[in-house]
PyMOL Python script that loads the backbone (N, CA, C, O; Angstrom):
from pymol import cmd

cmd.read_pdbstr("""\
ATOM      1  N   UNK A   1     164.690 244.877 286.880  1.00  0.00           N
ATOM      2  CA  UNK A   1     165.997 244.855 287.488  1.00  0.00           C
ATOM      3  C   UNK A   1     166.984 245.643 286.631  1.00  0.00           C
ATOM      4  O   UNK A   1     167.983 246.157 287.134  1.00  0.00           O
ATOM      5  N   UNK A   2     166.606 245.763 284.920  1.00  0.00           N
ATOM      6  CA  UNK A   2     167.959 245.716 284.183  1.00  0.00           C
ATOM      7  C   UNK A   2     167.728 247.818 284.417  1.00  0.00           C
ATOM      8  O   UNK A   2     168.499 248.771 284.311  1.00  0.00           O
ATOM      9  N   UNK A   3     166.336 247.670 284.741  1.00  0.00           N
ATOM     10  CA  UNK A   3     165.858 249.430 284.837  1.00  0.00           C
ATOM     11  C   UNK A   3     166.388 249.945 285.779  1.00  0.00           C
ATOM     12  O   UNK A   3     166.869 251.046 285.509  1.00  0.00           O
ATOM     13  N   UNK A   4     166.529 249.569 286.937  1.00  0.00           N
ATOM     14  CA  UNK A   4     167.014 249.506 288.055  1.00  0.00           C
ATOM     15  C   UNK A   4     168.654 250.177 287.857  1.00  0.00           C
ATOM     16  O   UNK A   4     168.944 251.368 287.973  1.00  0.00           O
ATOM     17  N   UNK A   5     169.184 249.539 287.673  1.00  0.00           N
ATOM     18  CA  UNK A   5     170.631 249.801 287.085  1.00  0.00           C
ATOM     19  C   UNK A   5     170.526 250.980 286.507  1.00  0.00           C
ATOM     20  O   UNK A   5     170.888 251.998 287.097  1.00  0.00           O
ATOM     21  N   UNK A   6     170.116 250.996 285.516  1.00  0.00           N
ATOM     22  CA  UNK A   6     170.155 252.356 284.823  1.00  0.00           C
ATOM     23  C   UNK A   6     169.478 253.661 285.610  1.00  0.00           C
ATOM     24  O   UNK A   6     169.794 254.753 285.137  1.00  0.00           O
ATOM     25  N   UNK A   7     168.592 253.668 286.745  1.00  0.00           N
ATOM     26  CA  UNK A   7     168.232 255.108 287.104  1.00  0.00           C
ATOM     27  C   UNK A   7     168.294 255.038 288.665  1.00  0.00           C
ATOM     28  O   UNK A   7     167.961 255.976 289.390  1.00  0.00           O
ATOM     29  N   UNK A   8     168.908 253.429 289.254  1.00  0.00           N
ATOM     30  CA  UNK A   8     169.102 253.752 290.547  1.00  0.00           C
ATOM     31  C   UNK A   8     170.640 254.216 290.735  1.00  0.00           C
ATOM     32  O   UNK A   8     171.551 254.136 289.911  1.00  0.00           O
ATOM     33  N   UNK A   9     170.672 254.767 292.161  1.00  0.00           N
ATOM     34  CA  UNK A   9     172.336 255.227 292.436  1.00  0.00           C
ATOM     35  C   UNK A   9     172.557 253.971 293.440  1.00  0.00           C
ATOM     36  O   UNK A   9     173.659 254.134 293.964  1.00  0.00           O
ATOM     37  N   UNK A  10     171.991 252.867 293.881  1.00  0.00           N
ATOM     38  CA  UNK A  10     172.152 251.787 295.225  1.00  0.00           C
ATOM     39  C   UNK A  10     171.132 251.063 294.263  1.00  0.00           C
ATOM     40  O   UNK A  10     169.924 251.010 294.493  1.00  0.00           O
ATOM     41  N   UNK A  11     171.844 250.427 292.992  1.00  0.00           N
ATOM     42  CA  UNK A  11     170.774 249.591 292.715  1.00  0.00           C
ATOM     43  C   UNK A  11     170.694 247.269 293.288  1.00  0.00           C
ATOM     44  O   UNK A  11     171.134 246.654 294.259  1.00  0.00           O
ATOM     45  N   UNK A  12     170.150 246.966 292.415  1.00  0.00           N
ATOM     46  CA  UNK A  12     170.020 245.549 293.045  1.00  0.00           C
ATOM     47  C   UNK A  12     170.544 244.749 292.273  1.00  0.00           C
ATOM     48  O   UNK A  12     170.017 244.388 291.220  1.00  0.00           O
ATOM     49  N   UNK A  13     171.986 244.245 292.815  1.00  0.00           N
ATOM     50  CA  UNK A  13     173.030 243.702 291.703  1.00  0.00           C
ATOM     51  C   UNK A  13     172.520 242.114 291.811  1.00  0.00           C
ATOM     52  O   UNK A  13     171.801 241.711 292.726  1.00  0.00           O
ATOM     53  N   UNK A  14     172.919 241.445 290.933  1.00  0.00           N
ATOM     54  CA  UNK A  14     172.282 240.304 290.360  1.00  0.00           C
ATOM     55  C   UNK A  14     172.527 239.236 291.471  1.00  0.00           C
ATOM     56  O   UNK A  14     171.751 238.283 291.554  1.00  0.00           O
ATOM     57  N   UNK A  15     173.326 239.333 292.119  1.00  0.00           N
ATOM     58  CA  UNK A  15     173.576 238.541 293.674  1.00  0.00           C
ATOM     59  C   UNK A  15     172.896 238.846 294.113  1.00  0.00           C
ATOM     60  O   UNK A  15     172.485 237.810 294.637  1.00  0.00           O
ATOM     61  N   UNK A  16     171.957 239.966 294.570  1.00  0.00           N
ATOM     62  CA  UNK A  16     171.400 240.359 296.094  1.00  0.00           C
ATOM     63  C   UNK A  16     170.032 239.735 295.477  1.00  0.00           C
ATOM     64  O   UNK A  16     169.236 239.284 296.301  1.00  0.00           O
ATOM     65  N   UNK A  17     169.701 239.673 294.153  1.00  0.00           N
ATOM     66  CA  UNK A  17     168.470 239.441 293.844  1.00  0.00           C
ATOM     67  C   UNK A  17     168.305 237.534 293.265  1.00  0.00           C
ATOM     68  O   UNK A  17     167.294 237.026 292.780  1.00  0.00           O
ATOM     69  N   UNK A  18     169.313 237.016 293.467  1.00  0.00           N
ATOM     70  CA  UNK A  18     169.288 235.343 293.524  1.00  0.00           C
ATOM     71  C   UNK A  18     169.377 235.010 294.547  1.00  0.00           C
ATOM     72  O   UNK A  18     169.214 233.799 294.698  1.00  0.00           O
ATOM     73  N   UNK A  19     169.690 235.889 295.878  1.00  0.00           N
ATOM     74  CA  UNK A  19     169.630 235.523 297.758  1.00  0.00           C
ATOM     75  C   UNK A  19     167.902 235.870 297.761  1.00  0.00           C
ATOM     76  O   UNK A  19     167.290 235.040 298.433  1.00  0.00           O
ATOM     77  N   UNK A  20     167.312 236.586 297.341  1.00  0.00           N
ATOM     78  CA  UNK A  20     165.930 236.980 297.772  1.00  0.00           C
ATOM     79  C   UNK A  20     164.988 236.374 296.738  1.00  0.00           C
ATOM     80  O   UNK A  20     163.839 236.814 296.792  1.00  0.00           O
ATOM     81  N   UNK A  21     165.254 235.401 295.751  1.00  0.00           N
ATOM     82  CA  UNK A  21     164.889 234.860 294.770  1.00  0.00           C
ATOM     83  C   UNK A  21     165.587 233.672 294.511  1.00  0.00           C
ATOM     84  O   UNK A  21     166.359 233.510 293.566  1.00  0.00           O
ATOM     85  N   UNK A  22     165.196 232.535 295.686  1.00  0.00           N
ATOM     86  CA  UNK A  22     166.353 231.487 295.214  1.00  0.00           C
ATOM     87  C   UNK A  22     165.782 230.442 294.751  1.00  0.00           C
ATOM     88  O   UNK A  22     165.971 229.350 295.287  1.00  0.00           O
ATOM     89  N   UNK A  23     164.874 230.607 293.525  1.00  0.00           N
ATOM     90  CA  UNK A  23     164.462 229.532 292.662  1.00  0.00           C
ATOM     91  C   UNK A  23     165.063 229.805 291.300  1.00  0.00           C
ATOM     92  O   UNK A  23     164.809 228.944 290.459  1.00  0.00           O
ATOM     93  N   UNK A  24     165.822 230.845 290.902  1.00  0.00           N
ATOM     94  CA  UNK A  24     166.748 231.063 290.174  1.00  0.00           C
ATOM     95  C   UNK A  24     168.111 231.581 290.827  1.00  0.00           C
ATOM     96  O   UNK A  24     168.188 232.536 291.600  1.00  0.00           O
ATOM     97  N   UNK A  25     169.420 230.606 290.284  1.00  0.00           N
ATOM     98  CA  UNK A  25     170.022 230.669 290.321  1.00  0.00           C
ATOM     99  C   UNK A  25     171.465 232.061 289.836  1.00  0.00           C
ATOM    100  O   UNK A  25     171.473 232.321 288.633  1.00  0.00           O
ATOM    101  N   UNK A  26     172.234 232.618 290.462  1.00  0.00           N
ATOM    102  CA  UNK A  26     172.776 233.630 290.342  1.00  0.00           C
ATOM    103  C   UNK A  26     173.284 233.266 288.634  1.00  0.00           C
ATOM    104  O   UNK A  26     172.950 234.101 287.793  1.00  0.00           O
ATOM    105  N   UNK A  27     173.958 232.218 288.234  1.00  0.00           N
ATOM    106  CA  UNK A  27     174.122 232.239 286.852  1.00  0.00           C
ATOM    107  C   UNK A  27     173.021 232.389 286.121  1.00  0.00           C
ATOM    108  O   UNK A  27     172.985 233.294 285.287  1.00  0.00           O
ATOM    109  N   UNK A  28     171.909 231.512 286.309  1.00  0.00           N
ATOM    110  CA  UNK A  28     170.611 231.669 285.480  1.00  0.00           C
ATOM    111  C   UNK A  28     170.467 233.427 285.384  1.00  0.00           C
ATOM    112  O   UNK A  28     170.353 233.997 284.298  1.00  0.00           O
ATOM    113  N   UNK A  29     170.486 233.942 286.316  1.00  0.00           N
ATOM    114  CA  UNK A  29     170.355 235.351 285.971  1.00  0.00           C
ATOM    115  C   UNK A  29     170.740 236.260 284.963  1.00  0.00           C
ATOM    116  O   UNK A  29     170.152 237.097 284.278  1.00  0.00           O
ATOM    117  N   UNK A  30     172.510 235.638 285.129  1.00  0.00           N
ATOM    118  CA  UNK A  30     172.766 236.789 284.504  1.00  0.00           C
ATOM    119  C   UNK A  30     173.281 236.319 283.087  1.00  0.00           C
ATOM    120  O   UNK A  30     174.150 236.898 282.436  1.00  0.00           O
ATOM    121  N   UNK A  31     172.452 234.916 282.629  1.00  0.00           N
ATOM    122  CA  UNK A  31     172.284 234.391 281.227  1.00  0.00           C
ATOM    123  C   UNK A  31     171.170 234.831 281.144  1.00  0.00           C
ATOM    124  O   UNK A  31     171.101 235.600 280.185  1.00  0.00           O
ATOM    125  N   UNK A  32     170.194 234.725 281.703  1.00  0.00           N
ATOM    126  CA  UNK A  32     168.619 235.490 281.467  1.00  0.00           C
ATOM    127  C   UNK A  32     168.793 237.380 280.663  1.00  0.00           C
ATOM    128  O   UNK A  32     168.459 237.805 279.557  1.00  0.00           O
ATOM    129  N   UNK A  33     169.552 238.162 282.029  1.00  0.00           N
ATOM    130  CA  UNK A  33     169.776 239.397 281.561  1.00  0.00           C
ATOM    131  C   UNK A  33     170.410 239.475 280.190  1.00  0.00           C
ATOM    132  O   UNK A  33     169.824 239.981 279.233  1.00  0.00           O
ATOM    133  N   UNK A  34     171.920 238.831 280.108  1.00  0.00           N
ATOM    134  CA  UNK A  34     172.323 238.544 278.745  1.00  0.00           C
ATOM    135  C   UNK A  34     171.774 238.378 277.904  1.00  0.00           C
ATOM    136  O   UNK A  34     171.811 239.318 277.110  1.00  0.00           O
ATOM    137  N   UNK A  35     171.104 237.416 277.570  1.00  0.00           N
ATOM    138  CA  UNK A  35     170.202 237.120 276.283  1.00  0.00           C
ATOM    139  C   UNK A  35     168.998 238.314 276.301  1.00  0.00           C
ATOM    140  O   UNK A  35     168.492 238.799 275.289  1.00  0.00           O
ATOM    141  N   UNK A  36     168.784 238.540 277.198  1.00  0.00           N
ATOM    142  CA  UNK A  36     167.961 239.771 277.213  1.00  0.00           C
ATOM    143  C   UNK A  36     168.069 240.890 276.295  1.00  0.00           C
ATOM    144  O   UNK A  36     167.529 241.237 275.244  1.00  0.00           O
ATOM    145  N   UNK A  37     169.294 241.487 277.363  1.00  0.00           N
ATOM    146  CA  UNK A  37     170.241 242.705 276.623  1.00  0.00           C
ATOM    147  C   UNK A  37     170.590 242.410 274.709  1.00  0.00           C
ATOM    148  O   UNK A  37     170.637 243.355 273.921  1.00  0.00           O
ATOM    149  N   UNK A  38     170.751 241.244 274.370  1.00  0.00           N
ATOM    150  CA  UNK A  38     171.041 240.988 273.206  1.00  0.00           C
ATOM    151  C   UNK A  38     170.164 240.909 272.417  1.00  0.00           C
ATOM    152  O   UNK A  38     170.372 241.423 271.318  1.00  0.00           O
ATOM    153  N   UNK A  39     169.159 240.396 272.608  1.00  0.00           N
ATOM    154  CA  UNK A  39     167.536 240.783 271.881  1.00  0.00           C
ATOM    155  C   UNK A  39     167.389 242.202 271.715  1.00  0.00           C
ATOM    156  O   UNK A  39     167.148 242.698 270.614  1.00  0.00           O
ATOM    157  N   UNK A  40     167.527 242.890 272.793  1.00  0.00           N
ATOM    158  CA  UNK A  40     167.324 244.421 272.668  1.00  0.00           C
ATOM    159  C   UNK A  40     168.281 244.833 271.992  1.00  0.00           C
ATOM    160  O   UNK A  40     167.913 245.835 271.380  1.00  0.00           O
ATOM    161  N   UNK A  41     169.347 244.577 271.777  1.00  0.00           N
ATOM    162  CA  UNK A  41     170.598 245.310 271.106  1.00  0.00           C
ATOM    163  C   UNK A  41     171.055 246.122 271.973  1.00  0.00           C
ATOM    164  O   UNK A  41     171.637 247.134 271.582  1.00  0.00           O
ATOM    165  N   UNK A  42     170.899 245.868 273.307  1.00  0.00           N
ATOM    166  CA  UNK A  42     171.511 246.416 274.562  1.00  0.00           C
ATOM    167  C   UNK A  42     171.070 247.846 274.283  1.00  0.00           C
ATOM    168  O   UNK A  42     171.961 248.672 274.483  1.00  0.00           O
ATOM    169  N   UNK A  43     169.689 248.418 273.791  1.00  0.00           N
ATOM    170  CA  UNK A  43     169.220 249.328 273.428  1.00  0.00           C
ATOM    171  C   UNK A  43     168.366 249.272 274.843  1.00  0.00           C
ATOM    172  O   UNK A  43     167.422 248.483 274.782  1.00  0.00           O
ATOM    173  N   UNK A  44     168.511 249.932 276.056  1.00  0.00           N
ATOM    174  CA  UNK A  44     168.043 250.203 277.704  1.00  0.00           C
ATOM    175  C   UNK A  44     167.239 251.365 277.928  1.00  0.00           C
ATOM    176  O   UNK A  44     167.053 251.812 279.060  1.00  0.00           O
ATOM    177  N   UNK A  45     166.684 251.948 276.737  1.00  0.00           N
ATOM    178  CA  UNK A  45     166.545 253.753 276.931  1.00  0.00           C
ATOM    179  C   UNK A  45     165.173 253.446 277.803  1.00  0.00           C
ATOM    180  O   UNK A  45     164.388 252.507 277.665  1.00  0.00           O
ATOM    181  N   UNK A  46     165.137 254.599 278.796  1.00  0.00           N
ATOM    182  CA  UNK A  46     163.574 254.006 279.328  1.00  0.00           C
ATOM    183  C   UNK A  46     163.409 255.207 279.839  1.00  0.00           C
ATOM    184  O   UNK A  46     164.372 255.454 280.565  1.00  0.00           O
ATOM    185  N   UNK A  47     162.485 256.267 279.803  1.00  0.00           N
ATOM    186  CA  UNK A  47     162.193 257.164 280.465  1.00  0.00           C
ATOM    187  C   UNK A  47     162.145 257.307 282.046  1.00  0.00           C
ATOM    188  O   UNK A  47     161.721 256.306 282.625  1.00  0.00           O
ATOM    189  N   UNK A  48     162.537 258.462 282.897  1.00  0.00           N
ATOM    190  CA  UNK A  48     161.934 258.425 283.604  1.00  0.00           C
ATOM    191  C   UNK A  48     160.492 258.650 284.712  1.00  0.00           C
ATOM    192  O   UNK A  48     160.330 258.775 285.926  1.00  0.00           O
ATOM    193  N   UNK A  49     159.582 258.612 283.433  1.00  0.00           N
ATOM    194  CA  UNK A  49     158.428 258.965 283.889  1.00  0.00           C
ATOM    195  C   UNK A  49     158.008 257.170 284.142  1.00  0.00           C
ATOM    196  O   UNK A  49     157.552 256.680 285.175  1.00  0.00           O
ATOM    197  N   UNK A  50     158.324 256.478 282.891  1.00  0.00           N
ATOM    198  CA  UNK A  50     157.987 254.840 282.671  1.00  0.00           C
ATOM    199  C   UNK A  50     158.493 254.298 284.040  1.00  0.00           C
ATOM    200  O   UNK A  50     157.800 253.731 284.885  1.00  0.00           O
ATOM    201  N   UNK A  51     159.655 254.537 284.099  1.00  0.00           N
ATOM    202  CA  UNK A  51     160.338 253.852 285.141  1.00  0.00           C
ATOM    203  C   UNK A  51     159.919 253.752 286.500  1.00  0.00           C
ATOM    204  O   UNK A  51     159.990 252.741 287.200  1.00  0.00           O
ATOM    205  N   UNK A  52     159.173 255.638 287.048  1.00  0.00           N
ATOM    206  CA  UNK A  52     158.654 255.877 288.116  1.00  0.00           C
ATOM    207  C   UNK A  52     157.209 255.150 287.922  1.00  0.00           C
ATOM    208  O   UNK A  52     156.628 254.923 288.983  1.00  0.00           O
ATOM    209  N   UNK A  53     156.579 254.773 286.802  1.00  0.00           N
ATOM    210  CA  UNK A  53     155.328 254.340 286.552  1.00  0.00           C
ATOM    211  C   UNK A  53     155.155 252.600 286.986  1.00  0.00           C
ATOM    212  O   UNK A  53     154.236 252.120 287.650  1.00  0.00           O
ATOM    213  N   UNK A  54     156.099 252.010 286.508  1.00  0.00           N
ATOM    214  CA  UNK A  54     156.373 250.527 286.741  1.00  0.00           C
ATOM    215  C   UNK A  54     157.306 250.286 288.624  1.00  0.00           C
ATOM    216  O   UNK A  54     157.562 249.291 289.301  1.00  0.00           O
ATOM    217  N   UNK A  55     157.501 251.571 288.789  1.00  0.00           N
ATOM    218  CA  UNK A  55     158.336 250.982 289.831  1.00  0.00           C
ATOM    219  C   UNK A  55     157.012 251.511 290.710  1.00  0.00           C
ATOM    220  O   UNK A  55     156.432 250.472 291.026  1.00  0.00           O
ATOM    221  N   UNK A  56     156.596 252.149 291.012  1.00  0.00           N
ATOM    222  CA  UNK A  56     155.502 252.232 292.280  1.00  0.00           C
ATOM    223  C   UNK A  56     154.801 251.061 291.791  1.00  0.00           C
ATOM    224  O   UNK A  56     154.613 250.222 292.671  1.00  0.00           O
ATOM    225  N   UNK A  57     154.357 250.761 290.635  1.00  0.00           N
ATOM    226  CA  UNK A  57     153.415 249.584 290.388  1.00  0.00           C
ATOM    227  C   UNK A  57     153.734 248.863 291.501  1.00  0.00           C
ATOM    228  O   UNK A  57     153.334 249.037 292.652  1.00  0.00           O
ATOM    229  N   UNK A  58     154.698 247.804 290.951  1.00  0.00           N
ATOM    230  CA  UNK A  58     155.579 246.987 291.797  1.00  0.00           C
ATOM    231  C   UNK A  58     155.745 247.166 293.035  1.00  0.00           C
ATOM    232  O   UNK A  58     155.170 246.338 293.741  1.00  0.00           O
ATOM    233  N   UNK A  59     156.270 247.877 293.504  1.00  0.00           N
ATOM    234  CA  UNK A  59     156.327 248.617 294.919  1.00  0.00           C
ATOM    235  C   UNK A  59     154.517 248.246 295.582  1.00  0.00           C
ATOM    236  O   UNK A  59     154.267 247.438 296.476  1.00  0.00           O
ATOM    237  N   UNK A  60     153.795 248.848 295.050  1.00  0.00           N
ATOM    238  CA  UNK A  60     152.196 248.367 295.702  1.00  0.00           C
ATOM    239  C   UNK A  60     152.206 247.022 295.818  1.00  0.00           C
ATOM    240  O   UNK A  60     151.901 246.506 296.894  1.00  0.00           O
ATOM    241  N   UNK A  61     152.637 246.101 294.486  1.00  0.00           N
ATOM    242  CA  UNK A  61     152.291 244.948 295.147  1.00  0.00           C
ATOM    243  C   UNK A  61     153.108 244.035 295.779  1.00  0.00           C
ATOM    244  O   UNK A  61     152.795 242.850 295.890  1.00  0.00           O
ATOM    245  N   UNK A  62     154.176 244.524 296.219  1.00  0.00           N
ATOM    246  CA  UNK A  62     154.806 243.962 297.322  1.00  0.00           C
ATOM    247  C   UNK A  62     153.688 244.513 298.640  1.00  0.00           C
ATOM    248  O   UNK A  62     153.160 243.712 299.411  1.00  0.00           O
ATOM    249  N   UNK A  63     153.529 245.615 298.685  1.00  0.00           N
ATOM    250  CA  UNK A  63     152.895 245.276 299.877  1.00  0.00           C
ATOM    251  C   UNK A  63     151.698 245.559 299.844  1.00  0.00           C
ATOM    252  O   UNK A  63     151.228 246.289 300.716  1.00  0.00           O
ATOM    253  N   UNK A  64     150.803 244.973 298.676  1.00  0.00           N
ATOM    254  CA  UNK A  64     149.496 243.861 299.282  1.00  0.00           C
ATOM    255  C   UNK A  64     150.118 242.474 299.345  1.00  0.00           C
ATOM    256  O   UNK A  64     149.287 241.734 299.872  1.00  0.00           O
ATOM    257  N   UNK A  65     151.228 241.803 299.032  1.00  0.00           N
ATOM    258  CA  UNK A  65     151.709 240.641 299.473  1.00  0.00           C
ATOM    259  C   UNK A  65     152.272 240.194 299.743  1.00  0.00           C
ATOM    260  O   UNK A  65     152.576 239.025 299.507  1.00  0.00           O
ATOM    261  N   UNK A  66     152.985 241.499 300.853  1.00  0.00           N
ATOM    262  CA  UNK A  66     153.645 241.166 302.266  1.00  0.00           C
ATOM    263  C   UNK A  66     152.981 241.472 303.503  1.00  0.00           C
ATOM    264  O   UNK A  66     153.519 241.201 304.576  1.00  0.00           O
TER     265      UNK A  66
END
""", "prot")
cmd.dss("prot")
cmd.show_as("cartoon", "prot")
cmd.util.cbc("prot")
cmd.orient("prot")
């Protein structure tokens, strides 16, 4: 999600993804991302070869399980 942000232009803000994920809560989220970002030292660099690599991943398995 936090990749998302960084190389989408229409990315998936932390609301749209606690409506399509509602076993976590919209705060839980964005204490999750937080503490996240702070472990990393809000250090986000991610290529975009990685990014296109993990996002088709993902992308496939949504739909073998949809």
């Amino acid at each position: 999600m936090l990749a998302s942000k960084i190389w989408e232009d229409a990315t998936v803000l932390n609301v749209d993804f606690a409506e399509e994920v509602p076993c976590y809560s919209l705060y839980a989220l964005m204490k999750l991302e937080s503490v996240f970002l702070g472990i990393c030292k809000f250090d986000m660099y991610i290529t975009d070869q990685t990014y296109e690599k993990y996002f088709l991943a993902i992308s496939e398995q949504i739909k073998i399980h949809n």
